[in-house]
N, C-alpha and C positions, 0 to 999 in steps of 0.2 A: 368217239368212245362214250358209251353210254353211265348217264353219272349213277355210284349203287346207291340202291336205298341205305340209308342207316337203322339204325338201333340202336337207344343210347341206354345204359344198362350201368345200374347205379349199384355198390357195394361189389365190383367187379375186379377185387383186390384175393380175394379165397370164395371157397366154397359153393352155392347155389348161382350164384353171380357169374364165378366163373365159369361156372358151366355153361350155363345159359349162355354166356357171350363164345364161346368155344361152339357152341352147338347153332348160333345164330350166324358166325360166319361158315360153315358151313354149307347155310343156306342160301350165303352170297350177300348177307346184310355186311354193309362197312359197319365200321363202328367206336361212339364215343362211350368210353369207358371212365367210369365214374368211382374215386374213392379215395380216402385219406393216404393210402402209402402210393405212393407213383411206382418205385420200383418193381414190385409183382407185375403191375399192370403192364409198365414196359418189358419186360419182360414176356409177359403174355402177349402184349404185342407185336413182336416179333417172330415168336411163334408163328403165331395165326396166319400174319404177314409171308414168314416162309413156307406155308402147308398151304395156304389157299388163297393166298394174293392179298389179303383181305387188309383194307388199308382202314388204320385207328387214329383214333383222336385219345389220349392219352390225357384227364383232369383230372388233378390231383385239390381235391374241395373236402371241407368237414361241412354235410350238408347238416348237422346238427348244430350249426352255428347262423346266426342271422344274415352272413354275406354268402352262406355256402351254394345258394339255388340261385345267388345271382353268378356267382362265379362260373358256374356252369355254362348259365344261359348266356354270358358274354362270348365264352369262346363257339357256343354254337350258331349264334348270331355273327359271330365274325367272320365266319368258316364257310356264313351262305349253307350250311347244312340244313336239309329237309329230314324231321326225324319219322319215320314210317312207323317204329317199335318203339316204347317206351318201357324200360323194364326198372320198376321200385322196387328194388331188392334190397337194401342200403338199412339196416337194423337191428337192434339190439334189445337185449333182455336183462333183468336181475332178477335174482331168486334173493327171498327174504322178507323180513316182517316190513310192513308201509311206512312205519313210527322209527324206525332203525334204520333204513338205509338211506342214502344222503338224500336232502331234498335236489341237490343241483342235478345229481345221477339222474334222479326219475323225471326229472322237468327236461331233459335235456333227453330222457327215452321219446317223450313225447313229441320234442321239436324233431327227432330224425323220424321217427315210426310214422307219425301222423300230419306235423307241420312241413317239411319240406315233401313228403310223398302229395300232399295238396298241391303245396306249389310247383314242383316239376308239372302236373298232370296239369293244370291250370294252363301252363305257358304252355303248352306244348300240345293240347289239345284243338285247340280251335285251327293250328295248322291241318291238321287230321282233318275237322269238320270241313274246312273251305276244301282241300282237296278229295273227300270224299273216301277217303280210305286211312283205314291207322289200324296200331297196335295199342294196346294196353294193359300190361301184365304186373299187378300190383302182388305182392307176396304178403300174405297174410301168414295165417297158422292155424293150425288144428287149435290151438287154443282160444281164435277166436271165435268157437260156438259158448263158452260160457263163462262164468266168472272166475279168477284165478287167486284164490287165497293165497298167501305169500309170493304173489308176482304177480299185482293185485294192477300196476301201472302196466306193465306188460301187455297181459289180457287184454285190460280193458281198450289200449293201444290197438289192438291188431282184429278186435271188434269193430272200431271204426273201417280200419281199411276194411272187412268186408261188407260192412254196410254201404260202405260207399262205392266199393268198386260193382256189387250189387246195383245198387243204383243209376251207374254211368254207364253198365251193362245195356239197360230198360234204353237208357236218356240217349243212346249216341245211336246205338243200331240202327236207326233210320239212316243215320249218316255215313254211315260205311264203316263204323268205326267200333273193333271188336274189342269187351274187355272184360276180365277175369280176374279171378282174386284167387290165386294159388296158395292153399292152405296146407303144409306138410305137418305132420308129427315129427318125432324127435329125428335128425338129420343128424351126418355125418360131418359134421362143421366145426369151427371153430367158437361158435355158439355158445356151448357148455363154457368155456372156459371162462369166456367175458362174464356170461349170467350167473356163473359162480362165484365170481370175485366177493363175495360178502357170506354168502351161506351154499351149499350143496343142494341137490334135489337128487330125490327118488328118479325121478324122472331125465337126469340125464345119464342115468346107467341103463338104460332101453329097457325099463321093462314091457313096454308097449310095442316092441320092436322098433328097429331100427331102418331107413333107406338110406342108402348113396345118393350124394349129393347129384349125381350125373340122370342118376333113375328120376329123381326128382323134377329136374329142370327138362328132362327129354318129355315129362307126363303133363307138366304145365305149359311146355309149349305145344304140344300135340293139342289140349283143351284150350289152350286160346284160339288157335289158327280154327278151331271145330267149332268154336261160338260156345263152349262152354263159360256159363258165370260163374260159376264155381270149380273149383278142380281139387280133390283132396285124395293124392296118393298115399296107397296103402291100405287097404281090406279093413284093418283094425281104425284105421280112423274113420273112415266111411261109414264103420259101424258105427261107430263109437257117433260120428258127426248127427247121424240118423236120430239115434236114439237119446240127445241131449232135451228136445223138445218136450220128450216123455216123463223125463227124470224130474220129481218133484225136487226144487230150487236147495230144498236143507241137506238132500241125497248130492245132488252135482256139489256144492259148496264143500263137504265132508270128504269125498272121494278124490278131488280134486287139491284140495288140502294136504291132501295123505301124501298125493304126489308129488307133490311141490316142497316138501317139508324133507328137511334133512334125514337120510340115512345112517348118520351119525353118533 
């Protein structure tokens, strides 16, 4: 019997996440599924398990915590599991003034967004290299083409992953190894509620339109498997991604602002 590839797929508890891991067994990937509540997850694993055989490794890790990417890499280390896909879904947001909302909050947006999305790719990469082939699907956001007045850590958070998943795009290709940085506008998730916790946004009433979490993750995985480095569904963000380069910096800051700012 032939052993399946995996795909270990982080923030696999709702939304984006689970789609992706819904839509990657499917494809026949097993899969280690990654996130703070266990129960959805098992849950969803058994599904999957009864629709398409698809056999899961179930971790239940706070990868925004210091032990959380080792916890991971223990049980997939133990398991002898080889991971094919890598998918850094796993993050959060707050809407709100930088001076106002807690420091632990936003230090700790940082360590999930940015510090454990390193560290997973770190461990998990050079498997990919010495085998000659891998996945690498980092979830960025429409937000990170520019700066984000009152969700100012946020932004600046989901700038890096596309820098960097840019970058390992260039760096790996040689080696077999695809990756992209899937940037959505405002999703159908559970998103709004956490980034609300402090203050509201314009922007999580869609006025930019709105996609399904499912449209989303079927658009980011079809752009990675296709060697795209970039992937940003939905027409209005593509524009909108296009045209940031153009926009004098006091125009994107104001606009940007407007959206982010209470409708209250």
């Amino acid at each position: 019997m032939r052993t399946p590839k995996y795909a270990l797929v982080t923030g696999a508890s709702s939304g984006i996440g689970r789609e992706l891991a819904e839509l990657l067994a499917r494809e026949g990937y097993g899969l280690v599924l990654v996130a703070r509540r266990t129960e959805p997850m098992r849950l969803l694993a058994e599904k999957l398990q009864q629709a398409h055989g698809t056999p899961s490794v179930v971790v239940g890790a706070d990868l925004g915590s210091p032990e959380g990417v080792a916890t991971v890499m223990r049980e997939v280390t133990a398991r002898q599991l080889e991971i094919d896909m890598l998918v850094n879904n796993a993050g959060f947001g707050l809407a709100g003034s930088f001076s106002e909302l807690p420091a632990e909050s936003q230090l700790g947006m940082i360590d999930l967004n940015v510090r454990a999305l390193t560290a997973l790719t770190r461990a998990l990469v050079p498997g990919m290299v010495a085998r000659r082939r891998g996945y690498v699907l980092n979830v960025a956001s429409a937000a990170a083409f520019q700066p984000g007045p009152l969700m100012s850590v946020y932004y600046a958070s989901k700038a890096y992953v596309l820098s960097f998943s840019a970058a390992l795009h260039e760096e790996l290709r040689e080696h077999g190894v695809k990756v992209s940085a899937l940037c959505p506008g405002y999703t159908e998730t559970e998103f709004a509620a956490r980034a609300s916790e402090h203050q509201g946004s314009r922007l999580f009433n869609g006025p930019l339109g709105t996609l399904g979490a499912r449209e989303v993750a079927e658009l980011g995985y079809r752009g990675l498997v296709r060697g795209r480095a970039v992937v940003v569904p939905g027409l209005v963000n593509r524009v909108t991604a296009w045209l940031v380069p153009f926009t004098p910096l006091a125009l994107k800051l104001r606009i940007t602002r407007y959206f982010n700012a209470s409708d209250s």
